[in-house]
C-alpha positions, 0 to 999 in steps of 0.5 A, a space after each residue: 510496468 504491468 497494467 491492470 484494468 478495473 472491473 466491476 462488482 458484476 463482472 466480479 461475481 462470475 469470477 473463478 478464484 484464479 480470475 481473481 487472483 490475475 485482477 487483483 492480487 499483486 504478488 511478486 513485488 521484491 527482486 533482487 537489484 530490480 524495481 517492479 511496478 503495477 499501474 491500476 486502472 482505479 484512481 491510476 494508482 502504481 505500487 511496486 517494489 524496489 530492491 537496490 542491491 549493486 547501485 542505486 535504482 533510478 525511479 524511470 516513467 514508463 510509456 503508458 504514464 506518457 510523461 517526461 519523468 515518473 513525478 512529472 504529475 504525480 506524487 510518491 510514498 514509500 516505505 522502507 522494509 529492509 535494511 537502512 537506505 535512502 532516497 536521493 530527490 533531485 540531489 537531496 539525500 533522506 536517510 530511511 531506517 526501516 519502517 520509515 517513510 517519504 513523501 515525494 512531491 509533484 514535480 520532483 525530476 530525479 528519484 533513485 532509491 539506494 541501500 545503505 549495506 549491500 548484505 542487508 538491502 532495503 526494500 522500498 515499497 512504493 505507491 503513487 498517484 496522481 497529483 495536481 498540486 506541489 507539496 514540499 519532499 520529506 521524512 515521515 520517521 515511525 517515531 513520529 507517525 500518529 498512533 491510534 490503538 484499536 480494538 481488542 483481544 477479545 475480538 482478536 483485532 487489537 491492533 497499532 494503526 501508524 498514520 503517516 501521509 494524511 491530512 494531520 501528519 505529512 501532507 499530499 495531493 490525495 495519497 493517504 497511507 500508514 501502516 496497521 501492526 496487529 498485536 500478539 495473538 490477534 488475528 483479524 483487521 477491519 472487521 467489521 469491515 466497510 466500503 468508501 465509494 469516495 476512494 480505492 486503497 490497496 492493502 499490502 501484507 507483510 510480517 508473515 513468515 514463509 508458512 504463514 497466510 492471510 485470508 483477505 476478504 473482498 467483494 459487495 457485502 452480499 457477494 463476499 469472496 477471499 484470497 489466500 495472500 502470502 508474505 510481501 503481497 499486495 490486494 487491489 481494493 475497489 471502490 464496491 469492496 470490502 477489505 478485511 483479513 484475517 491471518 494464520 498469526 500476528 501480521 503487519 499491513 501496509 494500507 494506501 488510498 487515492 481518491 476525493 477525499 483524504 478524511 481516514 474516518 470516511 466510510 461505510 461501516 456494514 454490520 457483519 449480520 448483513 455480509 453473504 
């Protein structure tokens, strides 16, 4: 498991772009028959990616967690963005097609995660955070994640927000995660963008073909820098960021967030006037 520290937004401001990049962009996530995890020193978030090609792969703590077993304290979401698979919880099988989700609560001692066809594997994308609290494992299908339609096509921001783990829908210790998909022809999320002091999220973008981009913005709204992130790659966001992106075509994103609060409207808009 890679470590990646926190730095701070003066610390942040003496960056060159390849600094950057080593901090906060995540960018291999998916092997072939392996499981690559990031620990983050912000709110001790881990996400990575999980391939099971030959056999199911067992989710294994790691060392620097100093815990019996990954969930020991710790709750779990994960996506499915590959082919039909499942997750077995403590000898409990869920079925996931793709774009489905699971909750895996505190607690549970036996994680593996499985492909239903070897020719077309999942690929499980996972984020966890500490949890000091209990709540029962499930399936959060696409079908019945919340939909909230947002912006427009004049503003090129139209975009389908699918709320899955949150305070109304599947609940958690802190993990709050969905997934945004923007519409044809749009291009830009978040914009104009915000902070929350309260929580720290990652943003993970996919969708995108092999020449495709997305440039994502971060930094205090008067000391703005960008990324240029590719296909299955994730953003690290702190607490003092921005998180706003903007793509070559129509993208789909994966966004989680840990911290005191779990409210998805809770933030601090900044008017686009005010960002440098």
């Amino acid at each position: 498991m890679q470590i990646r520290y926190a730095v701070g937004k003066d610390h942040y401001q003496r960056m060159s772009t390849e600094e950057l990049r080593q901090h906060f962009l995540v960018e291999k996530l998916f092997l072939p028959g392996r499981m690559e995890l990031t620990y983050w020193e912000t709110e001790r978030t881990v996400l990575g990616g999980i391939v099971p090609t030959d056999g199911p792969l067992t989710l294994t703590t790691d060392p620097a967690l100093a815990a019996d077993y990954f969930c020991e304290r710790r709750e779990v979401g994960a996506f499915n963005l590959g082919g039909p698979g499942a997750v077995a919880v403590d000898g409990k099988r869920f079925a996931l097609d793709p774009l489905d989700a699971i909750y895996i609560g505190r607690g549970s001692r036996e994680v593996a995660f499985q492909s239903a066809e070897k020719e077309n594997p999942s690929r499980f994308y996972l984020i966890s955070y500490p949890a000091h609290v209990a709540y029962p494992t499930g399936v959060v299908p696409r079908g019945s994640a919340k939909r909230v339609e947002l912006g427009a096509g004049a503003t090129a921001n139209q975009r389908t927000i699918f709320q899955y783990i949150h305070e109304e829908g599947a609940k958690s210790c802190q993990l709050v995660t969905g997934l945004t998909q923007l519409a044809t022809g749009n291009n830009w999320n978040t914009m104009p963008p915000h902070t929350h002091l309260r929580r720290s999220e990652v943003y993970f973008y996919f969708g995108l073909p092999e020449n495709g981009a997305v440039f994502h913005f971060m930094g205090p709204q008067d000391e703005t820098r960008h990324l240029v992130m590719r296909n299955e790659q994730a953003v690290l966001s702190p607490i003092w960021s921005i998180h706003a992106g903007c793509g070559t075509e129509a993208y789909s994103f994966i966004w989680a967030m840990g911290g005191e609060n779990q409210r998805f409207a809770d933030m601090d808009a900044i008017k686009i006037s005010d960002l440098k």
